[in-house]
C-alpha beads as a LAMMPS data file, in Angstrom:
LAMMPS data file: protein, C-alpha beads

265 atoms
264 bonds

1 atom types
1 bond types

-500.0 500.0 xlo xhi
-500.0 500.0 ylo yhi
-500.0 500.0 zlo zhi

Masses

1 110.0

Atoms # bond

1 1 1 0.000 0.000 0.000
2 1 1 2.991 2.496 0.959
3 1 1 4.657 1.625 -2.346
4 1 1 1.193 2.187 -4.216
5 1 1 0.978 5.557 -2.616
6 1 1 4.522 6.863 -3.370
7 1 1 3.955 5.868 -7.059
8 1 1 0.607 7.786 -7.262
9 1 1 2.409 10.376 -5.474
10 1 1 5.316 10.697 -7.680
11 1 1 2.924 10.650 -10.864
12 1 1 1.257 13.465 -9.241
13 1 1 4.454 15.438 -8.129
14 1 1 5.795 15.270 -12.072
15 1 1 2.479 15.794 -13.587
16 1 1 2.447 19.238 -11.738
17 1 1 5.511 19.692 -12.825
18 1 1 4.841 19.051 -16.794
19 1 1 1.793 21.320 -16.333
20 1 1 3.390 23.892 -14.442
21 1 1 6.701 24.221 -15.247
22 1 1 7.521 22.605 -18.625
23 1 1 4.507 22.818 -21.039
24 1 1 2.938 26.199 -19.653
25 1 1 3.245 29.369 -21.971
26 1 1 3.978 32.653 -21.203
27 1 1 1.709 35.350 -19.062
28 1 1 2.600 38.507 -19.844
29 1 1 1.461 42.242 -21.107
30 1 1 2.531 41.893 -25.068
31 1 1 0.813 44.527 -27.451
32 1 1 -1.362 41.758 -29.810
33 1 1 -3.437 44.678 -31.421
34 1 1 -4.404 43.288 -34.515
35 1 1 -2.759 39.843 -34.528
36 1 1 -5.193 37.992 -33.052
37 1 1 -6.684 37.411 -36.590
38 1 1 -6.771 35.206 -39.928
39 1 1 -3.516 34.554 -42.146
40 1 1 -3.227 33.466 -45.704
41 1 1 -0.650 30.402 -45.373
42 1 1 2.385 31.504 -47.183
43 1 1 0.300 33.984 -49.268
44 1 1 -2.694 34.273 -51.136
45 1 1 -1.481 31.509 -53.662
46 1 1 -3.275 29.639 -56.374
47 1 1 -2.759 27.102 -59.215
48 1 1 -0.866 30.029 -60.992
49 1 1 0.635 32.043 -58.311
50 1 1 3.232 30.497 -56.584
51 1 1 3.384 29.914 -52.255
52 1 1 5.924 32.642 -50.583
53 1 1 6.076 34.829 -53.618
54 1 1 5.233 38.268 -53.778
55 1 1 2.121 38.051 -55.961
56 1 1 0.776 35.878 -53.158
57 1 1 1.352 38.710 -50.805
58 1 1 0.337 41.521 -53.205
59 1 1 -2.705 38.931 -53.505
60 1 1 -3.678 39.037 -49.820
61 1 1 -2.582 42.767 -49.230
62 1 1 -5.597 42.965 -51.815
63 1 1 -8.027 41.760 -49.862
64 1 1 -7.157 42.509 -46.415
65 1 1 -5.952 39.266 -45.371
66 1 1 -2.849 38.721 -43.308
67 1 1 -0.247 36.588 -44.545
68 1 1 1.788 33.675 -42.933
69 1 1 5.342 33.344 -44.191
70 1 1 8.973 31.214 -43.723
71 1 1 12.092 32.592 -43.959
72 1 1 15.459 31.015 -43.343
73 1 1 19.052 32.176 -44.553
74 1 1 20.756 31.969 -48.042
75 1 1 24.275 30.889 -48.084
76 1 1 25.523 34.658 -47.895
77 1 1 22.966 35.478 -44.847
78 1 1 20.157 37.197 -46.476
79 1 1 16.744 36.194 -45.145
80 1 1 14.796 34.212 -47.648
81 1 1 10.997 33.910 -47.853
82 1 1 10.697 30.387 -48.553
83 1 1 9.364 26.927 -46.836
84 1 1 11.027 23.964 -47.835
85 1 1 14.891 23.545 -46.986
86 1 1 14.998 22.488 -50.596
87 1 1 14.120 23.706 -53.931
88 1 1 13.089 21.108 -55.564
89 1 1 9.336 20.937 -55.152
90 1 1 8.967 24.672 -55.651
91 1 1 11.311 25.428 -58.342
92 1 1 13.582 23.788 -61.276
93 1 1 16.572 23.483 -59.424
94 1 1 17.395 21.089 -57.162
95 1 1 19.886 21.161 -54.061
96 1 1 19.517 23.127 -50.056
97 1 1 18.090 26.748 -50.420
98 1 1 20.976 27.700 -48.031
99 1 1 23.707 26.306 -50.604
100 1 1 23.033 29.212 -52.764
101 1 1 23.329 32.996 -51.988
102 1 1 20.698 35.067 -52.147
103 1 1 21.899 36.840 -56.166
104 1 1 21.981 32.902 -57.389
105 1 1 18.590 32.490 -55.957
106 1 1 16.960 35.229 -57.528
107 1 1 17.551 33.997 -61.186
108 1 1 15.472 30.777 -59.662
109 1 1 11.852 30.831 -60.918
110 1 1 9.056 30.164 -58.811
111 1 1 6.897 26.856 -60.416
112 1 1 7.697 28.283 -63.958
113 1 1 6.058 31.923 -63.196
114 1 1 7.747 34.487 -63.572
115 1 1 8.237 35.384 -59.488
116 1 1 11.590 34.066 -57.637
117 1 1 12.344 34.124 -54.610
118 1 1 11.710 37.330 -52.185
119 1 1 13.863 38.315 -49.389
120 1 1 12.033 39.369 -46.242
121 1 1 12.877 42.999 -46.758
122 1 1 10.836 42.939 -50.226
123 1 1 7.890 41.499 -48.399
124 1 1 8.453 44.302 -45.797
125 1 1 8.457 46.957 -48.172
126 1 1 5.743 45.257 -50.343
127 1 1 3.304 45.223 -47.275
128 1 1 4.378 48.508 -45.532
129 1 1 1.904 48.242 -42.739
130 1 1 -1.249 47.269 -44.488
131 1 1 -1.958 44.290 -42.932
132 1 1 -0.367 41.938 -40.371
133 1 1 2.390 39.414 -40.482
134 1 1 3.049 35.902 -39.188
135 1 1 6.615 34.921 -39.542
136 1 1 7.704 31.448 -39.205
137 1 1 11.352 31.048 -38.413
138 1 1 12.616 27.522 -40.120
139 1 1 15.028 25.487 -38.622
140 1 1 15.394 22.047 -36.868
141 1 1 19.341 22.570 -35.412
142 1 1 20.929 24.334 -33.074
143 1 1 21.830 26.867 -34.802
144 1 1 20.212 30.245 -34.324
145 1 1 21.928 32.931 -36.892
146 1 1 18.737 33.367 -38.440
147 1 1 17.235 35.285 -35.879
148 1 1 19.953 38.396 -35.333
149 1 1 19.530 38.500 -39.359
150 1 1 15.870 38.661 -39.303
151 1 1 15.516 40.826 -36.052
152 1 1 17.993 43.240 -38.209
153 1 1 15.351 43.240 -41.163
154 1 1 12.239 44.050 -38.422
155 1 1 13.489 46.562 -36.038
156 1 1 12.815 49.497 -38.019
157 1 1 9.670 48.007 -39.308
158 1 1 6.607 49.848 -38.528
159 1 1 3.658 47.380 -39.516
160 1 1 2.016 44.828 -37.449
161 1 1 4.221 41.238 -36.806
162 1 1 3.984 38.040 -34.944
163 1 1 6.583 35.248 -34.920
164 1 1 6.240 31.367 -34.689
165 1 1 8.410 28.426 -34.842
166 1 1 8.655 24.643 -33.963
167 1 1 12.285 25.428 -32.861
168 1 1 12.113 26.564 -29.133
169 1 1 15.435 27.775 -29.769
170 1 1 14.616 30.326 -32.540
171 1 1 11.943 31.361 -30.316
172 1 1 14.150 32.130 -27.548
173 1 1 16.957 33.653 -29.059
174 1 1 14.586 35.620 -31.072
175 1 1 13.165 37.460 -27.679
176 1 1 16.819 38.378 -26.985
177 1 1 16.800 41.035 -30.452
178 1 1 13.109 41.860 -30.315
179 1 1 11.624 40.922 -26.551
180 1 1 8.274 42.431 -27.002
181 1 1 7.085 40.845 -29.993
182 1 1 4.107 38.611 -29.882
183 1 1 5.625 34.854 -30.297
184 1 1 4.389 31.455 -31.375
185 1 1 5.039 28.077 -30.253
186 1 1 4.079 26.042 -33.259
187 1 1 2.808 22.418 -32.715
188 1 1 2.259 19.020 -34.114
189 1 1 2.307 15.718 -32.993
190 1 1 6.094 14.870 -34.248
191 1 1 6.297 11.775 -33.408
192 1 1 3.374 10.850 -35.359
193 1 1 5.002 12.993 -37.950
194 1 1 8.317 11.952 -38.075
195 1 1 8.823 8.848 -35.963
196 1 1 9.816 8.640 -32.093
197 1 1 12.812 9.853 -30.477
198 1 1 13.335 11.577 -27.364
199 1 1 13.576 14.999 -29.113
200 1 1 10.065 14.399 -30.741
201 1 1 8.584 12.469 -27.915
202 1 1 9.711 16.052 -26.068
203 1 1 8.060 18.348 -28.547
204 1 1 5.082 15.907 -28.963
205 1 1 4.623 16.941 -25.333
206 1 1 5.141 20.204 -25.845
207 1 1 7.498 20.338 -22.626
208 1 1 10.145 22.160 -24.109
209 1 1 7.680 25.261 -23.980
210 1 1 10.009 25.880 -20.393
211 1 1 12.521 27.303 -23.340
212 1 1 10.429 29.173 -25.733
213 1 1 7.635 30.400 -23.008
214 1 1 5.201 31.066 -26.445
215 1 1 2.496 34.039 -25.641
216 1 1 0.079 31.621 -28.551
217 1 1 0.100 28.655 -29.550
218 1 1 -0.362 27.090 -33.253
219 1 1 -1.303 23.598 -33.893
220 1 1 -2.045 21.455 -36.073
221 1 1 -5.607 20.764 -36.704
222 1 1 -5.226 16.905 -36.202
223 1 1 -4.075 17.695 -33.022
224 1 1 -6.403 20.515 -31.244
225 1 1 -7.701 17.748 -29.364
226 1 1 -4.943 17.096 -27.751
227 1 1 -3.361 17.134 -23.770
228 1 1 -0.538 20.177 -24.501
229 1 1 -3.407 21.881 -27.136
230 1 1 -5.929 21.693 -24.290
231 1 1 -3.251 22.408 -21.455
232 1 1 -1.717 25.474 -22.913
233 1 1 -5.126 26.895 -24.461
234 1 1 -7.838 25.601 -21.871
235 1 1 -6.124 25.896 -19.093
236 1 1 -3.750 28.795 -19.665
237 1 1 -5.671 30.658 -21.999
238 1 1 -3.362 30.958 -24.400
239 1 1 -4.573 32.473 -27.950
240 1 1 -5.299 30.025 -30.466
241 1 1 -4.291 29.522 -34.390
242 1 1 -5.131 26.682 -35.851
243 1 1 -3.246 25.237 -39.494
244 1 1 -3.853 24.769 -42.568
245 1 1 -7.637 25.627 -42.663
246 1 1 -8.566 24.332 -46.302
247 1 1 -12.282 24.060 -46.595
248 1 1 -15.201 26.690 -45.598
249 1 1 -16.366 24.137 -43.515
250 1 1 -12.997 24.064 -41.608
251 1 1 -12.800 27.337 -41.706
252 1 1 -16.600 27.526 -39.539
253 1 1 -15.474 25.289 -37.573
254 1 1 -12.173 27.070 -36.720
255 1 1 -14.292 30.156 -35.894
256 1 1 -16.718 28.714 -34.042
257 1 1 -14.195 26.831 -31.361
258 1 1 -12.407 30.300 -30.976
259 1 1 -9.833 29.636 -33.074
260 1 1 -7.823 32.020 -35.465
261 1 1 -7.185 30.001 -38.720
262 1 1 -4.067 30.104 -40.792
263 1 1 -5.670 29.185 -44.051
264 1 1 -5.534 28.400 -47.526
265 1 1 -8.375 29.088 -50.236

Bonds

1 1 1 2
2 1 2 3
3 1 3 4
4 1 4 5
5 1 5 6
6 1 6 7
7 1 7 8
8 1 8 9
9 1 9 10
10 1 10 11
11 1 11 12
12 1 12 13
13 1 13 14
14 1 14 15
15 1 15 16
16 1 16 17
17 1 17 18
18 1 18 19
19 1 19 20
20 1 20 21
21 1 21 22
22 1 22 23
23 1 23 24
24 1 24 25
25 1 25 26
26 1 26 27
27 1 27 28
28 1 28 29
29 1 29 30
30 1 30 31
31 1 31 32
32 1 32 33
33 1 33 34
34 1 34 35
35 1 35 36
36 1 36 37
37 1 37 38
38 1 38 39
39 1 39 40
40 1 40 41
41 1 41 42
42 1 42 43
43 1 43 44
44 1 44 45
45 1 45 46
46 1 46 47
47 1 47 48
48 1 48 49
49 1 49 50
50 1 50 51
51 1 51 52
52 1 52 53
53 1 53 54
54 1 54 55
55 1 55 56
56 1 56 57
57 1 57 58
58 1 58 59
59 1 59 60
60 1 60 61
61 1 61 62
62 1 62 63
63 1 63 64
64 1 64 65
65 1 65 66
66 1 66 67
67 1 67 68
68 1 68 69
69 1 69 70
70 1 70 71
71 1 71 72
72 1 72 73
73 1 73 74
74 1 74 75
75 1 75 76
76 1 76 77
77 1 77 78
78 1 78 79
79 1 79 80
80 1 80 81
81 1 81 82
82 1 82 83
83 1 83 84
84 1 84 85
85 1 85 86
86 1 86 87
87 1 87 88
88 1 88 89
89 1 89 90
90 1 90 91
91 1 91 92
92 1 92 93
93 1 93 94
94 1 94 95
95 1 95 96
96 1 96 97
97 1 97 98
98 1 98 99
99 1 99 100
100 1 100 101
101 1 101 102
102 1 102 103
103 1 103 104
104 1 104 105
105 1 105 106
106 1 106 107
107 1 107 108
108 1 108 109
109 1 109 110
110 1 110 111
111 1 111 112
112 1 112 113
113 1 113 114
114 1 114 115
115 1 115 116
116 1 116 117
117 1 117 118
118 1 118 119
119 1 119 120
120 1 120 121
121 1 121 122
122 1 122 123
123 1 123 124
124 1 124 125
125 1 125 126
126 1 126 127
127 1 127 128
128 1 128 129
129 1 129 130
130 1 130 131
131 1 131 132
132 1 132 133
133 1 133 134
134 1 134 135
135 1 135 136
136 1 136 137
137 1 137 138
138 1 138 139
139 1 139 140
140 1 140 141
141 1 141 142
142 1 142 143
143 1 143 144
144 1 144 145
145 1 145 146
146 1 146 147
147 1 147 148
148 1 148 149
149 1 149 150
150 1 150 151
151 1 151 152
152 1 152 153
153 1 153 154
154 1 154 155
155 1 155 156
156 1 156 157
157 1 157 158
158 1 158 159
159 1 159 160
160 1 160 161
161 1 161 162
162 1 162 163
163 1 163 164
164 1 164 165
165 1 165 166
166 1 166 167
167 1 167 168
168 1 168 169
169 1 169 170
170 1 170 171
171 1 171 172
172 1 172 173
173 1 173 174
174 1 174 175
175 1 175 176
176 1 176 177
177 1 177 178
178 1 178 179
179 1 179 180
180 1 180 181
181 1 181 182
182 1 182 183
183 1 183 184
184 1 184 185
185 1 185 186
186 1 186 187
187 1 187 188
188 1 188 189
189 1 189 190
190 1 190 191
191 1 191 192
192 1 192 193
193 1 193 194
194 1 194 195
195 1 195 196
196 1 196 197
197 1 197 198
198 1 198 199
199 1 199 200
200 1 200 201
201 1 201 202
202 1 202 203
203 1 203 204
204 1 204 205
205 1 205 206
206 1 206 207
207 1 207 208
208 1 208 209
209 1 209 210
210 1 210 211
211 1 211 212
212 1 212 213
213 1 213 214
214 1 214 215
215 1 215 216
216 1 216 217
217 1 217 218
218 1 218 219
219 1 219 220
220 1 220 221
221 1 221 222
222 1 222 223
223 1 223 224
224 1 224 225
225 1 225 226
226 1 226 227
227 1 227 228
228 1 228 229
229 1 229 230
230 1 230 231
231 1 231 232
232 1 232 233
233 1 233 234
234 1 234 235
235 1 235 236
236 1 236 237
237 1 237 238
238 1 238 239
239 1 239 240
240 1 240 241
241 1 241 242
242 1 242 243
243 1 243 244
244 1 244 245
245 1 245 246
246 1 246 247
247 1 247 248
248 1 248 249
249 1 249 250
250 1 250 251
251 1 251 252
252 1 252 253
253 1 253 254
254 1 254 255
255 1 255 256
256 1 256 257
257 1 257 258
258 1 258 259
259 1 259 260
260 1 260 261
261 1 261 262
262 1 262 263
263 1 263 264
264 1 264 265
């Protein structure tokens, strides 16, 4: 009976302590006017305008929508607007984006349009304020030189920004450059995703929020059902995007449980 008991107490003691401590985001007083709303996923895109490019976010500048976008570093440093960490499904070269600099990649065409590649400060410019941004920072290392580079691109940026990552890291680091910024832990189920490791078992549980401390979180809609969604937004209250909202049906149904929906028409 005394062993039972010092079992169920020790499940208790570390389940505080995963609720508490390790999966709980952030409280705090962060300006979120006008980012608690709906974002294009990478763009207004369509069959003939390409994801990331800057027709997709002259598209959604267009009709008031905010847009969702990746950037991670050329080989030279210059923040790229772009989601794979290849180019092969999005353009006809093949190879890392990061093996090229940022000159090289702008004679690569977009999915045979005639858009390439945009930095971040071309979005910037293109936008100028109009309507909000969600940046996803890319990256699944250690290494956080994309954040200095793209905190360097935003700090004399006037318009309205969020930022997001799966990378607790990035998310960390980033709060060092720009610590009032509203920031994003993003979420899926990795080890569904990607197979089981400790790393993914880790992010499955969304424990290493004790490094990022996210203000919102963004999941996966396969996954707003689950223990970290409903820990972090339930019980903590944290604000709510949901991804990639594909149907108007989705889309109600996003709206109707609260949720802001990163979308795709």
């Amino acid at each position: 009976m005394e062993i039972l008991l010092y079992i169920l107490t020790t499940i208790a003691v570390l389940f505080l302590l995963y609720v508490l401590v390790l999966v709980r985001p952030r409280k705090r007083k962060v300006d979120k006017t006008g980012l608690i709303t709906d974002y294009a996923h990478r763009g207004l895109h369509s069959e003939t305008v390409p994801e990331n490019s800057l027709k997709a976010f002259q598209n959604a500048v267009d009709n008031g929508y905010g847009i969702e976008l990746d950037v991670q570093l050329s080989k030279d440093g210059e923040v790229m607007v772009f989601h794979d960490y290849t180019l092969d499904r999005m353009t006809e070269r093949k190879g890392k984006l990061c093996d090229l600099t940022a000159s090289e990649l702008k004679t690569v065409s977009l999915k045979n349009t005639d858009q390439t590649i945009p930095t971040l400060s071309e979005v910037l410019t293109l936008v100028d304020g109009k309507i909000p941004i969600l940046i996803e920072l890319k990256g699944e290392s250690l290494d956080t030189r994309l954040c200095e580079n793209v905190a360097d691109r935003l700090k004399d940026y006037n318009g309205k920004y969020c930022i997001e990552s799966f990378n607790p890291l990035l998310i960390k680091k980033m709060k060092k450059f720009l610590p009032n910024i509203f920031y994003g832990q993003l979420y899926t189920n990795v080890c569904r995703d990607h197979g089981v490791n400790l790393i993914n078992l880790l992010l499955t549980c969304m424990a290493l929020n004790v490094i990022s401390r996210p203000d919102f979180i963004a999941y996966n809609k396969l996954d707003r059902s689950s223990l970290p969604v409903k820990i972090t937004t339930c019980l903590f209250k944290a604000p709510r995007f949901v991804w990639t909202v594909k149907t108007p049906e989705e889309h109600e149904k996003a709206h109707s449980s609260n949720e802001n929906a990163i979308f795709e028409k």
